[in-house]
N, C-alpha and C positions, 0 to 999 in steps of 0.2 A: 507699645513703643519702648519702655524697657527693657521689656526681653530680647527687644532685637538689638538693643544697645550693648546689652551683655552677651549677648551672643557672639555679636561682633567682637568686643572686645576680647572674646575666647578663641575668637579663629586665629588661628597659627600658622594657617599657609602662606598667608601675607608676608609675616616675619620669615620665613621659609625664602621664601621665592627672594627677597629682598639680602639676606644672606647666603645665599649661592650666586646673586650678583656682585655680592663684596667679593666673593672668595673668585670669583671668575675676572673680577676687575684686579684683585693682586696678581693673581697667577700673570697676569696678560705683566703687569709691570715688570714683575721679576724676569720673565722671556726675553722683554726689549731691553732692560736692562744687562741681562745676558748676552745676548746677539748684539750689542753695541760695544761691550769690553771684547766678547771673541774678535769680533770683525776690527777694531781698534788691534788688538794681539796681531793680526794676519795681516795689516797693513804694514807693521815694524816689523814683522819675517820678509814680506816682499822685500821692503827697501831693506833690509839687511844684506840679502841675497843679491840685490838689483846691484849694489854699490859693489860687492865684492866681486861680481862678474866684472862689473864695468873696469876697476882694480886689475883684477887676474889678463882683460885683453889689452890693457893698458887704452883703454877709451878715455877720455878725457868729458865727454857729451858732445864734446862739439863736431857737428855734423862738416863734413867738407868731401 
């Protein structure tokens, strides 16, 4: 029974496996984190763009 207790306590694939789940749960963080500021960025270029069209044809929005 001790030797399998040390034994245990010597396997490292455990810690392994457990550490490539950390490292694969940040990577995922810092992506969404990413894709949330780009896609935030590209919504202030549309309406930039949107408004100074609507400006340039003299649109007001209002539909008639």
């Amino acid at each position: 029974m001790k030797k399998a207790i040390q034994q245990f306590l010597r396997d490292e694939e455990g810690a392994a496996a457990i550490e490539y789940a950390l490292l694969v749960g940040l990577i995922s963080v810092m992506v969404i984190g990413g894709a949330t500021l780009a896609g935030t960025s590209i919504q202030t270029i549309f309406t930039t763009i949107s408004t100074a069209l609507q400006t340039a044809a003299g649109n007001t929005g209002v539909k008639g």
